[in-house]
PyMOL Python script that loads the backbone (N, CA, C, O; Angstrom):
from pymol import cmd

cmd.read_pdbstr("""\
ATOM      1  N   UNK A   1      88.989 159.189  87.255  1.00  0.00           N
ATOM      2  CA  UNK A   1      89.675 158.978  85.998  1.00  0.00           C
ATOM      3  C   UNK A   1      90.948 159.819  85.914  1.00  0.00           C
ATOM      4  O   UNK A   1      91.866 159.421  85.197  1.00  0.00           O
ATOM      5  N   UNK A   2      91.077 161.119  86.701  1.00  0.00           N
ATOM      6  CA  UNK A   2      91.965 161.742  86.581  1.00  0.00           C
ATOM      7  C   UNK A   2      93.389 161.188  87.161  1.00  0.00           C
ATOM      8  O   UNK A   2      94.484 161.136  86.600  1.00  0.00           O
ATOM      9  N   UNK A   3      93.047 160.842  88.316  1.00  0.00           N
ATOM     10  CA  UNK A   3      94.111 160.175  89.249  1.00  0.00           C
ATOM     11  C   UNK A   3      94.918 158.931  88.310  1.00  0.00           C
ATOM     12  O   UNK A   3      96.118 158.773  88.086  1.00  0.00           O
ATOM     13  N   UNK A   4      94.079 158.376  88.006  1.00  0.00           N
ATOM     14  CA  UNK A   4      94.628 157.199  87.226  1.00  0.00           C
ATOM     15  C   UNK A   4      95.697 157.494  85.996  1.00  0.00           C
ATOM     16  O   UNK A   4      96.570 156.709  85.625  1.00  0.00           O
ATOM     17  N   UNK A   5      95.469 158.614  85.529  1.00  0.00           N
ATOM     18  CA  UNK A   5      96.186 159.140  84.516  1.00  0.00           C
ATOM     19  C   UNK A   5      97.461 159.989  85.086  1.00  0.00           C
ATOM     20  O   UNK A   5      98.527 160.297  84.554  1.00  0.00           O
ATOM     21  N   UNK A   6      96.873 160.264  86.498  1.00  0.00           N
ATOM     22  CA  UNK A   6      98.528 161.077  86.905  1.00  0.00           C
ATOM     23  C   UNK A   6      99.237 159.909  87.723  1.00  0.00           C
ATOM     24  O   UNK A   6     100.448 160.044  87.903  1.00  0.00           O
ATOM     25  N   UNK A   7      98.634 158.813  88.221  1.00  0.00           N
ATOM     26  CA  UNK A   7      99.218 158.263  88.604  1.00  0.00           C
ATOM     27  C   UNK A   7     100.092 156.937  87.650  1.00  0.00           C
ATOM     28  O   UNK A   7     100.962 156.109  87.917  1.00  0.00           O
ATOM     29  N   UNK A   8      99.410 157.255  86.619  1.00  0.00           N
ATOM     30  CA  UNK A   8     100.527 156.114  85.123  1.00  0.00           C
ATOM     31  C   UNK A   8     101.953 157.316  84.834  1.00  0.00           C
ATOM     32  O   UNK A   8     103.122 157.050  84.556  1.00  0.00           O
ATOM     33  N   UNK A   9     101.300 158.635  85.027  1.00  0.00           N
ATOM     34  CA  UNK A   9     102.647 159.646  84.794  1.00  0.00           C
ATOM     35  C   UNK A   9     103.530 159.463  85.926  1.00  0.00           C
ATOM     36  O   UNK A   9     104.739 159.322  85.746  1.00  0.00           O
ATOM     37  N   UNK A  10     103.236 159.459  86.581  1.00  0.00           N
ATOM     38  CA  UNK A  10     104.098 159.543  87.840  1.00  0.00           C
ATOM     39  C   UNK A  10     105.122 157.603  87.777  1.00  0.00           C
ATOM     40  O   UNK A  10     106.346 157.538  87.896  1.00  0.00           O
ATOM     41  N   UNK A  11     104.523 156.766  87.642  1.00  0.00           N
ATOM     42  CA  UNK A  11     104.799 155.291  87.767  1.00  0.00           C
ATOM     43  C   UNK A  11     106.024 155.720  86.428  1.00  0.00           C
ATOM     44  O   UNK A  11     107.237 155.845  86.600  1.00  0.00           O
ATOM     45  N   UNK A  12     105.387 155.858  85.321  1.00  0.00           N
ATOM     46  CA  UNK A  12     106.098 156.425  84.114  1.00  0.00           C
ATOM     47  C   UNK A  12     107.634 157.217  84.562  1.00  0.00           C
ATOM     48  O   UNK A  12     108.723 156.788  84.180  1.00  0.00           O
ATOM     49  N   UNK A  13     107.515 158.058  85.165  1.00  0.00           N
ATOM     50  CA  UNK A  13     108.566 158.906  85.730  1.00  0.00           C
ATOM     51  C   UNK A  13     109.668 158.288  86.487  1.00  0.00           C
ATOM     52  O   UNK A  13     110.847 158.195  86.145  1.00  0.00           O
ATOM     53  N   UNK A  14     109.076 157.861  87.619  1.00  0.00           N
ATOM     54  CA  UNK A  14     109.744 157.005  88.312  1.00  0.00           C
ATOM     55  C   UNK A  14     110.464 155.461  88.021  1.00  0.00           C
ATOM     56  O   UNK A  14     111.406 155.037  88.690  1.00  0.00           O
ATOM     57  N   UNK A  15     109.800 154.688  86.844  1.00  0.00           N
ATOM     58  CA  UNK A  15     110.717 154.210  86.492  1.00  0.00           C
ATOM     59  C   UNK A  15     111.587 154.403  85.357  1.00  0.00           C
ATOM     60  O   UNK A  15     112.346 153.481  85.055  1.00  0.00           O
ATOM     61  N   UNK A  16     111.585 155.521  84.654  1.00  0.00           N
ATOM     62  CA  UNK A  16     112.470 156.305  83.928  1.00  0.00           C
ATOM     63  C   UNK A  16     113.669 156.871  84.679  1.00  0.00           C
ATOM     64  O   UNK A  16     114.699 156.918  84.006  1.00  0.00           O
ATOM     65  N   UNK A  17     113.760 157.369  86.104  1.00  0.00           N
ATOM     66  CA  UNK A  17     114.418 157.434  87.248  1.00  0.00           C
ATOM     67  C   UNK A  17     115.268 156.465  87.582  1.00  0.00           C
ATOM     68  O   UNK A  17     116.488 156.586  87.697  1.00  0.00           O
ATOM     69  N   UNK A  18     114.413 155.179  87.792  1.00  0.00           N
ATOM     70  CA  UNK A  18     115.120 154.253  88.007  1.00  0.00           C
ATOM     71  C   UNK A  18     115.952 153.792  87.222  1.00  0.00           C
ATOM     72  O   UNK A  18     116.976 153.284  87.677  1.00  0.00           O
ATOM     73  N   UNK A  19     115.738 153.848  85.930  1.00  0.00           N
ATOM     74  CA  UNK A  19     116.747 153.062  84.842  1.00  0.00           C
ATOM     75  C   UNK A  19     117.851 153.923  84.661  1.00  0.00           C
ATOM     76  O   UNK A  19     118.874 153.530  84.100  1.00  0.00           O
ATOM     77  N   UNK A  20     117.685 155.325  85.191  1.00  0.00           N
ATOM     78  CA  UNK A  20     118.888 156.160  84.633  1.00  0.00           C
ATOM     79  C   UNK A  20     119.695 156.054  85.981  1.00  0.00           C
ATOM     80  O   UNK A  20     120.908 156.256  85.926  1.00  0.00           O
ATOM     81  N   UNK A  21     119.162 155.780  87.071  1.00  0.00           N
ATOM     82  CA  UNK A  21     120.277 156.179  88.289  1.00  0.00           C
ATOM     83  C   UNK A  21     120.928 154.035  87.925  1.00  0.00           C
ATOM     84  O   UNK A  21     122.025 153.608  88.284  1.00  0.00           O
ATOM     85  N   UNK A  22     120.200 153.465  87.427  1.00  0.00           N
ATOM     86  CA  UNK A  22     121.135 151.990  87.583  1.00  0.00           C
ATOM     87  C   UNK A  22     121.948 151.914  85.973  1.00  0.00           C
ATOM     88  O   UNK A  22     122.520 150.877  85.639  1.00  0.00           O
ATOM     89  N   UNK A  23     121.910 153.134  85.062  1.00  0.00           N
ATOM     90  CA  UNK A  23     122.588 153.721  84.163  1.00  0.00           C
ATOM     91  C   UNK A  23     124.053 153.903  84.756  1.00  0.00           C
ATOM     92  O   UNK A  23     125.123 153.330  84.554  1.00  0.00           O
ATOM     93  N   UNK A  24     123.487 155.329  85.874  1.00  0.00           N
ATOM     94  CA  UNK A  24     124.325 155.942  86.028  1.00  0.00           C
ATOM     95  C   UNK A  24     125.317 155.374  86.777  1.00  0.00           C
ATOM     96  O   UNK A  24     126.497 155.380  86.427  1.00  0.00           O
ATOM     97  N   UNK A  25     124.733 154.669  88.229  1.00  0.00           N
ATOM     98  CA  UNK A  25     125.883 153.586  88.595  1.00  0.00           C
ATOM     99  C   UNK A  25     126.729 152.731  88.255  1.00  0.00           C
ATOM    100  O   UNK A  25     127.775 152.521  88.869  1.00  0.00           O
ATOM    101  N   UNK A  26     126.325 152.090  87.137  1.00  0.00           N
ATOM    102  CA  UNK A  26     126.941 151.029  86.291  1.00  0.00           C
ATOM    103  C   UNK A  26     128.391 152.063  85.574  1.00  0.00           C
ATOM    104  O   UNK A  26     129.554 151.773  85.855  1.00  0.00           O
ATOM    105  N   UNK A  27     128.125 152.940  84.891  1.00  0.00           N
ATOM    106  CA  UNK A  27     128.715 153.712  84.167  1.00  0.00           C
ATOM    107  C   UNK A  27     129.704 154.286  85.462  1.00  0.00           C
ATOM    108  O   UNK A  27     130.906 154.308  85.197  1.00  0.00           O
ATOM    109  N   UNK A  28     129.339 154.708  86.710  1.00  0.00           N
ATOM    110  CA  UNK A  28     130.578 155.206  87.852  1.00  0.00           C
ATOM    111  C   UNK A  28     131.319 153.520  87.912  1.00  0.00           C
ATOM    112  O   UNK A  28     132.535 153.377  87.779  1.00  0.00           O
ATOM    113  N   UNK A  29     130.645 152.676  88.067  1.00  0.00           N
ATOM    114  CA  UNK A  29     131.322 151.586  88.235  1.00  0.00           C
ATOM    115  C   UNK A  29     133.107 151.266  87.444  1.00  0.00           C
ATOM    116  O   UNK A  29     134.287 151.179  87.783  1.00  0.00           O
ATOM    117  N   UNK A  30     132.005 151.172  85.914  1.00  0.00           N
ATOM    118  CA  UNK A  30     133.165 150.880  85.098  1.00  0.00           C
ATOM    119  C   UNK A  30     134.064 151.903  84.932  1.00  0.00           C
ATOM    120  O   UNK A  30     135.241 151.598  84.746  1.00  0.00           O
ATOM    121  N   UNK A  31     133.642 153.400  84.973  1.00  0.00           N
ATOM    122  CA  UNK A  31     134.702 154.115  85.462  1.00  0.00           C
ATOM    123  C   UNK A  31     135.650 154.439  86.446  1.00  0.00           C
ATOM    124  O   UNK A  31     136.686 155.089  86.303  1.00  0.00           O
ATOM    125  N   UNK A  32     135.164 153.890  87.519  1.00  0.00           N
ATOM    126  CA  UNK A  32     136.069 153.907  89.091  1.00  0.00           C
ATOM    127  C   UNK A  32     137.287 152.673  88.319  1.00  0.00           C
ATOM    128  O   UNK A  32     138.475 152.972  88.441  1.00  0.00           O
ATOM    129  N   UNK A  33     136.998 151.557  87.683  1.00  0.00           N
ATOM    130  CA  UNK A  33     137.562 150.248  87.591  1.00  0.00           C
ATOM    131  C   UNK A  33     138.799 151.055  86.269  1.00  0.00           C
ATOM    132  O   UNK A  33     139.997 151.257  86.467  1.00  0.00           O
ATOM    133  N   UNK A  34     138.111 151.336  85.139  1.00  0.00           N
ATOM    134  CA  UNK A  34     139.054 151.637  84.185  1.00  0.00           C
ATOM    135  C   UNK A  34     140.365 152.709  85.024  1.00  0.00           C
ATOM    136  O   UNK A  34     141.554 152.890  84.759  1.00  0.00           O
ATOM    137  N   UNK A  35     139.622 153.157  85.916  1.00  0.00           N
ATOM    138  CA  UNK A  35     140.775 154.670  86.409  1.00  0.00           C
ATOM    139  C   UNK A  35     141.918 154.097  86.933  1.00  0.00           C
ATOM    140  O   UNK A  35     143.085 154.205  86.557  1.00  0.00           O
ATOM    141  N   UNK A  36     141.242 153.222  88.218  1.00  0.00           N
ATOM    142  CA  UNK A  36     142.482 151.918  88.262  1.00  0.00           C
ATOM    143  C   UNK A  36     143.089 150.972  87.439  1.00  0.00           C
ATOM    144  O   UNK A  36     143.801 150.036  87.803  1.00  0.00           O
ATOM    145  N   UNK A  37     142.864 151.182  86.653  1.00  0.00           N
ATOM    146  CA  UNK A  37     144.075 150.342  85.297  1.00  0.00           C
ATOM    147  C   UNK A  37     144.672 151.639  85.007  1.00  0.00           C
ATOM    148  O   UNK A  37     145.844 151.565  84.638  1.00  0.00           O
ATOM    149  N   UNK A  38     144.185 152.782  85.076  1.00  0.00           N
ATOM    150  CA  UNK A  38     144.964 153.067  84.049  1.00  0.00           C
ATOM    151  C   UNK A  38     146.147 153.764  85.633  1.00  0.00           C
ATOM    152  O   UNK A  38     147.350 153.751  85.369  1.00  0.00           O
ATOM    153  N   UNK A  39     145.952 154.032  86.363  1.00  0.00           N
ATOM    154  CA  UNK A  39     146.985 154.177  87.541  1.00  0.00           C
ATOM    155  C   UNK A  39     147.707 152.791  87.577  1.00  0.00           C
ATOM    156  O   UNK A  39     148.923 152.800  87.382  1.00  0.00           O
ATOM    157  N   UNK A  40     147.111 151.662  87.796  1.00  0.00           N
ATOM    158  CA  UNK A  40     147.949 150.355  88.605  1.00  0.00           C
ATOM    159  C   UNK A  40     148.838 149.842  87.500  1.00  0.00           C
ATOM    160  O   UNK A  40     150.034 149.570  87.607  1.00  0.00           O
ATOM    161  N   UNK A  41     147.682 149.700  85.848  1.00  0.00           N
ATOM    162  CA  UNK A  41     148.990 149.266  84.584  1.00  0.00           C
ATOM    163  C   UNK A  41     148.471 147.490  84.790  1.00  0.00           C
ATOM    164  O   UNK A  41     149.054 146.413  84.660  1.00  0.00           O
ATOM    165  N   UNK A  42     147.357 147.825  85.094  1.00  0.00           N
ATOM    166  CA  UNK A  42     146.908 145.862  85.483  1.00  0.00           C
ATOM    167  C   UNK A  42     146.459 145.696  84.505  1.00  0.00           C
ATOM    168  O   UNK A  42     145.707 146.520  83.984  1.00  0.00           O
ATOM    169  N   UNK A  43     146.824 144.465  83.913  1.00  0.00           N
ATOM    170  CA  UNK A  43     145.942 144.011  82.785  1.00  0.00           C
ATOM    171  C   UNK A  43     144.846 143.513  83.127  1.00  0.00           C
ATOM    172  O   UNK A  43     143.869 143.804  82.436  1.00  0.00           O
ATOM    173  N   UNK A  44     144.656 142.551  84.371  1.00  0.00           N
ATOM    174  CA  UNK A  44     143.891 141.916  85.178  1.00  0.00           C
ATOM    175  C   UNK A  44     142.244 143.196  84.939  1.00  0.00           C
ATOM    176  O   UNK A  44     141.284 143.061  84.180  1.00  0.00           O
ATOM    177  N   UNK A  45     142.557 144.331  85.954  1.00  0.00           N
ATOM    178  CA  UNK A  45     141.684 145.020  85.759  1.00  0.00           C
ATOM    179  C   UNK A  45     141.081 145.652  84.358  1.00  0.00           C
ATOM    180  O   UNK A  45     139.900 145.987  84.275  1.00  0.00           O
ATOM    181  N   UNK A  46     141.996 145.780  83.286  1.00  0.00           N
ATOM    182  CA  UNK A  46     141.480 146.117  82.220  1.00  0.00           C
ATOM    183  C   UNK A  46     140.699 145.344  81.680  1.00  0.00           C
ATOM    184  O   UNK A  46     139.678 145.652  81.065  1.00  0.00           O
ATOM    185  N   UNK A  47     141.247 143.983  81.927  1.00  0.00           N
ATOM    186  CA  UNK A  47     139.875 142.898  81.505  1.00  0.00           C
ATOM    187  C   UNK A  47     138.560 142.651  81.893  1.00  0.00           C
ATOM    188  O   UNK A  47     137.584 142.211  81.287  1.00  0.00           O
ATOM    189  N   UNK A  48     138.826 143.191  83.526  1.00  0.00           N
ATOM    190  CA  UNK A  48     137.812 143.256  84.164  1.00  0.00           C
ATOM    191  C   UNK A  48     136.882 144.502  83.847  1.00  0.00           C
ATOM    192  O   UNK A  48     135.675 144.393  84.064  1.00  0.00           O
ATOM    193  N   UNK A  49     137.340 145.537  83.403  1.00  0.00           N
ATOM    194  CA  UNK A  49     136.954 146.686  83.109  1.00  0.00           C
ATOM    195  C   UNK A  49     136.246 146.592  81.291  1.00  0.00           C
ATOM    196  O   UNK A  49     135.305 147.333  81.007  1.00  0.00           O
ATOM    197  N   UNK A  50     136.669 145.893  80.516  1.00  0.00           N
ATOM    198  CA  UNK A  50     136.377 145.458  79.597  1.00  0.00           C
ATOM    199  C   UNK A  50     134.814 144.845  79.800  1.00  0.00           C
ATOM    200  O   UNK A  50     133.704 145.349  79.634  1.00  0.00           O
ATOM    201  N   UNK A  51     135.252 143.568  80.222  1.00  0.00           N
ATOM    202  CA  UNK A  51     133.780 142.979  80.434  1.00  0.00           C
ATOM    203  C   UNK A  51     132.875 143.086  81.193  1.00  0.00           C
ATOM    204  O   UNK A  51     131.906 142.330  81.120  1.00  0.00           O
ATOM    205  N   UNK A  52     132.974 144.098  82.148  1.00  0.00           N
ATOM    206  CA  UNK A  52     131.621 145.089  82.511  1.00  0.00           C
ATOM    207  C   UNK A  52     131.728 145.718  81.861  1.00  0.00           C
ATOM    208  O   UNK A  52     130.586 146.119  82.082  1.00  0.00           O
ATOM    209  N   UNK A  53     132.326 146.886  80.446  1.00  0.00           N
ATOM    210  CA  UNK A  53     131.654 146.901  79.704  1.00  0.00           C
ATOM    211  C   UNK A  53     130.511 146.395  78.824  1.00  0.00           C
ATOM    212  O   UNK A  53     129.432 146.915  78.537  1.00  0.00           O
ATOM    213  N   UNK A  54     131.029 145.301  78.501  1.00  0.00           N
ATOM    214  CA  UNK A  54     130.095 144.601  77.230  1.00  0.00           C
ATOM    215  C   UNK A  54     128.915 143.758  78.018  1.00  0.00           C
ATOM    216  O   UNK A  54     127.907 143.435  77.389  1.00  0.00           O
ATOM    217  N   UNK A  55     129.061 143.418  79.383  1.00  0.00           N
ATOM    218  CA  UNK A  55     127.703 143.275  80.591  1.00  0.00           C
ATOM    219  C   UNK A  55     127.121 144.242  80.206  1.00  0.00           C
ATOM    220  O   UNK A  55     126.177 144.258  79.417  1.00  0.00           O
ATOM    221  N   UNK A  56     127.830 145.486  80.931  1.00  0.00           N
ATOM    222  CA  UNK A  56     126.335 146.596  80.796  1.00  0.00           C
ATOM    223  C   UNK A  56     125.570 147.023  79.642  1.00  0.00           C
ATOM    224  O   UNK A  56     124.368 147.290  79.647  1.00  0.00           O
ATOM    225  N   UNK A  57     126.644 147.085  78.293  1.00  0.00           N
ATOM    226  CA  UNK A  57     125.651 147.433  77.117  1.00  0.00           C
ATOM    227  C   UNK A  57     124.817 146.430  76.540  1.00  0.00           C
ATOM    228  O   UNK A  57     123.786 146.433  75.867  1.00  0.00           O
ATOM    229  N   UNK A  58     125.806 145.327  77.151  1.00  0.00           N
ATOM    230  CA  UNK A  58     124.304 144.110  76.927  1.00  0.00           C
ATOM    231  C   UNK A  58     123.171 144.014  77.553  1.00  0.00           C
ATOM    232  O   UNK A  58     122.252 143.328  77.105  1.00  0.00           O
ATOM    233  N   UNK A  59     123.090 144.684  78.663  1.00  0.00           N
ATOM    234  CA  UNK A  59     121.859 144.222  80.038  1.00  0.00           C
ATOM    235  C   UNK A  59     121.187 145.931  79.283  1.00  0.00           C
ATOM    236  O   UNK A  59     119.967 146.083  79.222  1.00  0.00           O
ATOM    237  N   UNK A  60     121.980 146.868  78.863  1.00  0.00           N
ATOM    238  CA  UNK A  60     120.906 148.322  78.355  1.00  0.00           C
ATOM    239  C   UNK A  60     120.794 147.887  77.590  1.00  0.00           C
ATOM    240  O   UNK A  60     120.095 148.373  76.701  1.00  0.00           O
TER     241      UNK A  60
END
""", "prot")
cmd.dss("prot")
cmd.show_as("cartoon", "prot")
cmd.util.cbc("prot")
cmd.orient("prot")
């Protein structure tokens, strides 16, 4: 009985892990993209940078 209970903590953990590192990527993403607009002056990319915004806070 014990195992079972450390092993829901642990499953628990790990996908709490998981959601923050595909957090955290998403978030380097749209930041690598915005940095290049704001160096290149593309509108192209700002749009693009835009709507992976509103992707990712839609998919969190």
């Amino acid at each position: 009985m014990q195992y079972t209970l450390i092993a829901a903590a642990g499953l628990a953990e790990a996908a709490w892990m998981m959601a923050m590192m595909l957090m955290g990527g998403g978030m380097l993403v749209i930041c690598f993209v915005a940095f290049l607009t704001l160096e290149t002056a593309s509108r192209k990319l700002a749009v693009t940078s835009v709507v992976l915004l509103i992707a990712f806070t839609l998919f969190f």
